[in-house]
C-alpha positions in Angstrom: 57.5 23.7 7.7 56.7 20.5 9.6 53.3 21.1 10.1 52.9 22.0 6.5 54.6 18.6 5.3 52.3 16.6 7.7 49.1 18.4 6.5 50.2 17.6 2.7 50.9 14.3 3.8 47.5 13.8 5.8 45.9 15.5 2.1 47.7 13.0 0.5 46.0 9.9 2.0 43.1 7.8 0.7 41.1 7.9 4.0 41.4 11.6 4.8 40.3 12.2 1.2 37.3 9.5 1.5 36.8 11.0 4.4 36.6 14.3 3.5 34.2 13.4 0.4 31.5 11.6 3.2 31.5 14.7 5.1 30.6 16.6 2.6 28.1 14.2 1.4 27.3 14.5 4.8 26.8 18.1 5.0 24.5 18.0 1.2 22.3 15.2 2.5 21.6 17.6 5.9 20.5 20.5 3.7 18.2 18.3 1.6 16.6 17.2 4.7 16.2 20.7 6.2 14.6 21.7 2.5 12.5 19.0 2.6 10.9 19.6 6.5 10.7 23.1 5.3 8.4 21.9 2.7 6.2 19.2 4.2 5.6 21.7 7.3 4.7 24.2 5.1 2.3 22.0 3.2 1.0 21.1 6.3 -0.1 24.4 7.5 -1.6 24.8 3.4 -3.9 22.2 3.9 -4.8 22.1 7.8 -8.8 22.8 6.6 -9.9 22.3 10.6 -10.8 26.2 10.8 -12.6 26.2 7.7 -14.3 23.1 8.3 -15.5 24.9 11.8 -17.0 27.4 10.1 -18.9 25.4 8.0 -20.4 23.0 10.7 -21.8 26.7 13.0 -23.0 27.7 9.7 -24.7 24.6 9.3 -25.7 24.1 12.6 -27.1 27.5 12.4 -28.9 27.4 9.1 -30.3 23.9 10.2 -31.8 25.6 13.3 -33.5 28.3 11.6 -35.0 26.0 9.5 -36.4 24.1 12.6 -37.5 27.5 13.8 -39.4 28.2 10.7 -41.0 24.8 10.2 -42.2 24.9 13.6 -43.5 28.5 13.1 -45.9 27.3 9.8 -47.3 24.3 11.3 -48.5 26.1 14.6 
């Protein structure tokens, strides 16, 4: 009975209930933080183009040598 009378009297307070309303604030604010990493690191990995732009560079390097190949070929 005294413990319940001390916890409705702690309840009961300004500060615990400010208190209680900046935690969970608190907590909100944490989530929309977590969603929001979530979502830049996944657009991160969407538009990390280094792979593809490997790709192209061999293929160019390789189309550009063949090219080389065959204009040395004609004028020989």
């Amino acid at each position: 009975m005294k413990n319940r009378s001390k916890s409705n009297q702690l309840e009961e307070m300004d500060s615990y209930k400010k208190l209680r309303e900046i935690e969970k604030k608190m907590q909100e604010n944490e989530n929309v933080i977590f969603s929001l990493t979530s979502f830049v690191d996944g657009k991160l990995d969407d538009s990390d183009y280094n792979g593809i732009m490997k790709e192209c560079m061999d293929l160019q390097a390789e189309i550009n040598n063949e090219l080389v190949k065959k204009t040395l070929s004609v004028k020989l």
